[in-house]
N, C-alpha and C positions, 0 to 999 in steps of 0.2 A: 589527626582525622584522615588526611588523604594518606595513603602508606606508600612505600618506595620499596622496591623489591630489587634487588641485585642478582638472587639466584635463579639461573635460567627451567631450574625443574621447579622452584614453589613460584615461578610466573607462568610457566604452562597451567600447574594445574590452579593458578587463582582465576585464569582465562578463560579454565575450562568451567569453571563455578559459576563465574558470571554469566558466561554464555548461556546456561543452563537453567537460570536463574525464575525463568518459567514455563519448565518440565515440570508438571504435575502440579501443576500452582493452582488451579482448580478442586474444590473439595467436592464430594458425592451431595453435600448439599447443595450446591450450588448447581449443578448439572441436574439434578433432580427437580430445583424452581424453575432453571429454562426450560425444560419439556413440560413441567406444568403448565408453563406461560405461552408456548408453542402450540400444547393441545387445547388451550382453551381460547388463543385468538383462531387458528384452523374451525373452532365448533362454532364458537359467537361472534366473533369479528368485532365489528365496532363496539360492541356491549363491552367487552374484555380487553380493548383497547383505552375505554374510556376508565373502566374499573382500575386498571393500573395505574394508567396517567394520575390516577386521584390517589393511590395507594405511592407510589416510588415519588411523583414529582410534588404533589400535593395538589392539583390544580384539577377541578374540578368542572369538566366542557361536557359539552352536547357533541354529538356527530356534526353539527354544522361549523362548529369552530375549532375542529381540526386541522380543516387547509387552512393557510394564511389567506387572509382575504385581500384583493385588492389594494382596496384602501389603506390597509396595513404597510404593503410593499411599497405602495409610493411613499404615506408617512417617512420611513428609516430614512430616505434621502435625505430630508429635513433633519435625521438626530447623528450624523455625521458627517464629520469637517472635509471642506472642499479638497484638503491635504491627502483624506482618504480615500476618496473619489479616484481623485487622482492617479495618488498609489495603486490603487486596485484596477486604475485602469491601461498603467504600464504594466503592471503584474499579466493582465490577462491577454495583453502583445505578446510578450515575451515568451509565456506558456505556450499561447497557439500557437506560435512561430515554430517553435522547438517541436508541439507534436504531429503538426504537416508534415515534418522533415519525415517523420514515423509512418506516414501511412503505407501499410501495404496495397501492393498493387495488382491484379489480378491480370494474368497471365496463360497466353494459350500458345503450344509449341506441336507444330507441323512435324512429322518427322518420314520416315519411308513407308511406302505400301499405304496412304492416307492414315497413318496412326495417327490420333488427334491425343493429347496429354495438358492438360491446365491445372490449375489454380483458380477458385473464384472464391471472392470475398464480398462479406456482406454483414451490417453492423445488425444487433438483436435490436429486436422488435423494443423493449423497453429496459430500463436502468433504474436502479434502484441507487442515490446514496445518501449513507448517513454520515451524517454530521454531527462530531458528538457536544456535548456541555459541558457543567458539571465547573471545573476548575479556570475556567477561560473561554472565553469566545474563539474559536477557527475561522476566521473569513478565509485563511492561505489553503485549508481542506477543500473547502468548496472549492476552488478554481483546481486545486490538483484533484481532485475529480471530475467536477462538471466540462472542464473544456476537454478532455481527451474523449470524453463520451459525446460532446458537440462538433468534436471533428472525424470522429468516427461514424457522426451523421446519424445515431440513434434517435426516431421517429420519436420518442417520449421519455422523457428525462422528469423524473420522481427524487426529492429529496423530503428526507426525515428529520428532526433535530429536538433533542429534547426541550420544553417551554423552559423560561424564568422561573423564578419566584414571585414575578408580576402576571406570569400567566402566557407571556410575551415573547418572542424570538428577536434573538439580539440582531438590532438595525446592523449593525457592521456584516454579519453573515446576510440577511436580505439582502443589501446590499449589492455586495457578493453574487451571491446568486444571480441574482437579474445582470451586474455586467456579464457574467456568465451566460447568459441565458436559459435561467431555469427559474420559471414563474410558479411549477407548480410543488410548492409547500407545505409540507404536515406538521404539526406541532404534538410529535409524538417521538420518543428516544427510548433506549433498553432493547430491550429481549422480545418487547413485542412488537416495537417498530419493525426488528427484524420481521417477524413470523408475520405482518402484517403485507409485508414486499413480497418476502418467498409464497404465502398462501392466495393471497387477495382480501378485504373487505369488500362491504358496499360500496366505503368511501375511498382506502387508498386502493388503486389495482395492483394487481399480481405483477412480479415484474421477471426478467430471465438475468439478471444478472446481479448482485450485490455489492457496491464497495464503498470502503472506508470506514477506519480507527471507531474504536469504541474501547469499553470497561471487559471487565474479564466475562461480564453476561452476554455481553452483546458478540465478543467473542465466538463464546457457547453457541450461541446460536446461531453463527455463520456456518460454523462447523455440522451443528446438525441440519441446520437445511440444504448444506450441500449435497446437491445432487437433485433435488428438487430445481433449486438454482443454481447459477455458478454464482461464483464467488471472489474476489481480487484477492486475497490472502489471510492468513490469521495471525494480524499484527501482534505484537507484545511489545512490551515497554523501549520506547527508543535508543540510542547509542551511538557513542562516537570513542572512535580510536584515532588516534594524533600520531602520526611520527614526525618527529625534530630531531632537530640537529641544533650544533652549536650559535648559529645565526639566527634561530627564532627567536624571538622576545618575549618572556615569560607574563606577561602581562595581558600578551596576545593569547597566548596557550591556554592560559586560567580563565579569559573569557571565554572561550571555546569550548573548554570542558564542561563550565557550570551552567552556557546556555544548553549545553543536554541535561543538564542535572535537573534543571529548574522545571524539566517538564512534570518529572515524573518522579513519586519517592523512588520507583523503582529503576528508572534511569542508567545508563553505562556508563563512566566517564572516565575513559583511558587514555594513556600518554607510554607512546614509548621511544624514547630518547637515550641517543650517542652519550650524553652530557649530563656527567653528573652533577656538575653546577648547576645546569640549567632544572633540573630535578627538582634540586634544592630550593631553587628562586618559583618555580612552578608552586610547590609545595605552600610556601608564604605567601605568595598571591593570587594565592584560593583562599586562605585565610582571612586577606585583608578584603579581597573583594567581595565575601561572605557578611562581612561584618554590618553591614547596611541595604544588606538585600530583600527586598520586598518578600519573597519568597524562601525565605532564610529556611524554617525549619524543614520545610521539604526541601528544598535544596541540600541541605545538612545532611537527611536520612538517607539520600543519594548516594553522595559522594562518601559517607562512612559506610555505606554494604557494598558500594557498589563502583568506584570509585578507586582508580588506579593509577601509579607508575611504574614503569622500567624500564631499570638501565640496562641495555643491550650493547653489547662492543661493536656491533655496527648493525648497517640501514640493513644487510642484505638478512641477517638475525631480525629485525623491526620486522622484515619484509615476510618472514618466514609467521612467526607467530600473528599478525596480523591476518593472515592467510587461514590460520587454525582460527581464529577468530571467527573470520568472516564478519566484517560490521557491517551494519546497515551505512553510515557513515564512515568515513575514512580523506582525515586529512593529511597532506604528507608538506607539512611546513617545514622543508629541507631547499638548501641551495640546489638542487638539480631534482626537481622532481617528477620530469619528464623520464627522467631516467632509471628511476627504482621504479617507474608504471609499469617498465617490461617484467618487474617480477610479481606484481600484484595480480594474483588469479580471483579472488573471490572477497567482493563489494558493492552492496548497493546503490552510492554515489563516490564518486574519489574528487576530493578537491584540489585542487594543483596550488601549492607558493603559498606564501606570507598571507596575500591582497585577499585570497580568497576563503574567507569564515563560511563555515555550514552556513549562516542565515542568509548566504546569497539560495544557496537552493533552495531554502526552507519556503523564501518569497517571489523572486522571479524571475531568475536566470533562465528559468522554462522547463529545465528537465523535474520528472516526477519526484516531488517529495514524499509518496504514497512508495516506503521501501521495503526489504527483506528484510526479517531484523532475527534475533537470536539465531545466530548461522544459519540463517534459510538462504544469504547472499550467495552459496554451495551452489544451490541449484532454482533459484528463483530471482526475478528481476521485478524493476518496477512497475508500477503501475502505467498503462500507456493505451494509445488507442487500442492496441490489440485485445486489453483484457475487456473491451466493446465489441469484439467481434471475432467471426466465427470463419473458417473457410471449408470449400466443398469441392473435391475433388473432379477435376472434367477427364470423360474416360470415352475416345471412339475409335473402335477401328472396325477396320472395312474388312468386307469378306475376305479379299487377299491375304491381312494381315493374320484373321483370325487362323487359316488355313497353315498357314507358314507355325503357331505356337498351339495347334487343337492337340495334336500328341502329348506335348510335355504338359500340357493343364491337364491332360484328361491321365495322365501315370500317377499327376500329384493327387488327383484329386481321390483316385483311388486306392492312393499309397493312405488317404486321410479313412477310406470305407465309403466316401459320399457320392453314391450311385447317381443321382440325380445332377449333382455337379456336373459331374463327366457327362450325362448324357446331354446335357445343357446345351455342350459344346459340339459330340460325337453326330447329335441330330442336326446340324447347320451345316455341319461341317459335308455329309452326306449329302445335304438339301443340293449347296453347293454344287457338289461335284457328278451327281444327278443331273 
């Protein structure tokens, strides 16, 4: 089931396959029902919001029982245990702690002839996120969205999430939410939740920014409303890359790959290892820990498409292909791995030692679980106050300065043909010296 590869050119290219795994995984049908479902919340809003919620989820509402009500939100307290309270309420320490450390800070620099030069920052007016369904409850999405958008101090914070089968929003995510602080609730998910944030209805409002995981629709529709809105990213199926050495424990490793498998049929769950024993013992105990897992057959269709080892003759090779990878995840369960950090260039989270499993980031060691995934670790990072805020350049300077740089603006600007540029400056500059 799990395969082992020894030669270094068929593990580039099964690295490269994987990586790739959702290049064009979208069909023309499916792009074609997002922009249906786009142009017709944009024309009717609530009508069209309600008409799907009945078509996709099966639940059949009015525009008033849309948002979560009140009542609703206190209830959840009552359908979940004091244990999770609890949990959720070191979780959302932890979080904010970590993305204080993040905020940027707006900045204003003096320099000769009164040149004034800054930085100002300032969080968007509202936020949009969704929270998806569907396979399991996310309480851990909500806090890796809602609090980065709460300390980036966004005036109105908007969450989505597709209903039950009861009609209902799982207590665990209310929950959620409200330690969060975000009371205001829609019981609406898919393609049109999206188009419902980017557009506006009567009932949800329009908002300027969009984040958090969804289905391949909801996908779709981040994509096409960008630019309308911004956006945190266009997630695809999660992944984790391992490198080990001879001292990990194969028991440790096998639950590390298959908590990424478990998510998703489409899932990554890579291992690359000095040790070919340890290979072998990895290999078995996916097997045996497979064998009474709740989530067995997606789990299974994971780890057979998607789902790897190799053996590499050393960390600095692990260190290398890893890097062509790029994971969204990356743990490096080796005796020194402080020390192969220096050669890791491109990763969404890197977990250091033994002690430390992916599901400490997943839940609350603070930094974002909202990551880069199918080599987008290249050139994108996580999710974080920033992706709440925006900055705006501070520009002054005094008649002196201008006088001292009017020539070389006004040669560029007509090395550009733009008459009026140049005179912008040639007429001050005159005024001036008049």
């Amino acid at each position: 089931m799990l395969r082992i590869i020894t030669e270094p050119t068929e593990a580039k290219t099964e690295l490269e396959r994987i990586s790739g795994r959702t290049q064009g995984g979208e069909t023309l049908q499916q792009e074609a029902a997002v922009r249906e479902i786009l142009q017709a919340v944009k024309r009717v809003g609530d009508e069209a919001l309600l008409d799907y919620t009945a078509k996709f989820d099966g639940q059949v509402l009015k525009a008033e029982q849309l948002r979560v009500s009140g009542s609703e939100l206190d209830a959840a307290y009552h359908q979940v245990s004091r244990e999770f309270v609890d949990a959720i309420t070191l979780a959302c320490r932890q979080i904010k702690a970590f993305h204080r450390q993040r905020m940027p800070k707006s900045w204003v620099q003096f320099g000769q002839d009164e040149i004034v030069l800054g930085k100002r920052y300032n969080a968007v007016d509202r936020a949009g996120l969704y929270v998806p369904g569907g396979r399991a409850a996310y309480p851990s999405t909500v806090l890796m969205n809602a609090i980065p958008a709460q300390v980036a101090q966004v005036p109105r914070i908007v969450m989505v999430t597709p209903p039950g089968e009861d009609g209902k929003v799982n207590p665990a995510v209310l929950v959620a939410a409200q330690e969060a602080g975000v009371s205001e609730i829609y019981r609406v998910g898919g393609a049109q939740a999206v188009a419902a944030l980017a557009y506006g209805t009567k009932t949800l409002p329009k908002v300027d920014v969009i984040t958090g995981p969804g289905n391949i629709y909801v996908t779709l529709a981040k994509k096409m409303v960008y630019g309308v809105v911004g956006i945190d990213s266009l997630a695809g199926p999660s992944e984790v890359l391992i490198i080990a050495d001879q001292q990990a424990k194969a028991v440790h490793v096998a639950a590390d790959l298959l908590a990424q498998a478990e998510h998703d049929p489409m899932a990554a769950a890579i291992l690359l290892t000095t040790d070919e024993t340890l290979a072998k013992q990895v290999k078995q105990e996916v097997e045996q820990q497979l064998r009474n897992h709740p989530r067995r057959l997606l789990t299974e269709k994971a780890i057979a498409h998607y789902g790897l080892i190799v053996v590499v003759d050393s960390l600095s090779r692990a260190a290398e292909l890893s890097n062509l990878f790029a994971p969204e995840h990356l743990e490096l369960e080796i005796a020194e791995p402080w020390d192969l950090l220096e050669q890791i260039r491109h990763a969404g989270a890197i977990f250091l030692g033994n002690s430390t499993p992916e599901a400490v980031g997943d839940y609350l060691a603070g930094p974002n679980h909202t990551l880069p995934t199918s080599g987008a670790a290249r050139y994108a990072s996580a999710l974080g106050v920033e992706t709440f805020m925006k900055h705006s350049s501070l520009i002054q300077y005094s008649p002196t300065a201008l006088q001292k740089v009017s020539n070389a603006i006004e040669t560029l600007a007509k090395a550009e043909g733009l008459h009026s540029h140049s005179e912008s400056v040639r007429l001050r500059r005159e005024m001036d010296n008049g």
